[in-house]
C-alpha positions as CSV (number, residue, x, y, z in Angstrom):
1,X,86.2,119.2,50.9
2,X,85.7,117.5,54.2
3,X,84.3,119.6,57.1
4,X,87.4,120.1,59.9
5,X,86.5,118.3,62.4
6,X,90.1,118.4,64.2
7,X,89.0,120.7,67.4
8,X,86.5,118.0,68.3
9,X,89.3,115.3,68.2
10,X,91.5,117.0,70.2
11,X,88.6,117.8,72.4
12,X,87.5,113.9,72.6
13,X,90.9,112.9,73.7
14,X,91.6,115.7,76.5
15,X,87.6,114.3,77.8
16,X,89.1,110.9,77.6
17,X,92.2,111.9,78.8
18,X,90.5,113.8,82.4
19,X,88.7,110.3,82.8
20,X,91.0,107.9,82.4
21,X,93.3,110.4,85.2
22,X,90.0,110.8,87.4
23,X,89.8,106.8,87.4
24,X,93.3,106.5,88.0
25,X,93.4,108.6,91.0
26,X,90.5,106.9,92.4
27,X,92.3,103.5,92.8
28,X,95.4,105.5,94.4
29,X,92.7,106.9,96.8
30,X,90.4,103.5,97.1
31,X,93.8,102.0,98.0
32,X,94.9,104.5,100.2
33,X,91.8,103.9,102.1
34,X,92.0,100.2,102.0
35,X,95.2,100.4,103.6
36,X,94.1,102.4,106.6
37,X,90.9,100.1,107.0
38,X,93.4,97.3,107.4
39,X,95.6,98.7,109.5
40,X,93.0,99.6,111.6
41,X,91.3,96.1,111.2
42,X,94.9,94.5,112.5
43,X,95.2,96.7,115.5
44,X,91.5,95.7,116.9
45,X,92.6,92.1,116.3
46,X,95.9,92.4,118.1
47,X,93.6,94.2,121.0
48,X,91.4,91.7,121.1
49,X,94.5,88.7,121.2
50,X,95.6,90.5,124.6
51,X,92.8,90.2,126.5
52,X,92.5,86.8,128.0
């Protein structure tokens, strides 16, 4: 008879599961982040179109 091994697959995929979400909801916040760097990039270039 096999040893029961089916707490440790369960286990596995939850670990698997909390990484993949961690990495997922690092993009959302990399992105979030890259968006506000842009914007902020765009408004210092519009400043510096206005002066002469």
């Amino acid at each position: 008879m096999p040893p029961e091994t089916t707490f440790y697959m369960i286990l596995a995929f939850a670990a698997y599961l909390g990484l993949l979400g961690a990495y997922v909801g690092s993009l959302f916040w990399r992105r979030a982040s890259l968006k506000r760097d842009s914007e902020a990039l765009r408004e210092m270039q519009a400043e510096l179109e206005r002066k002469p």
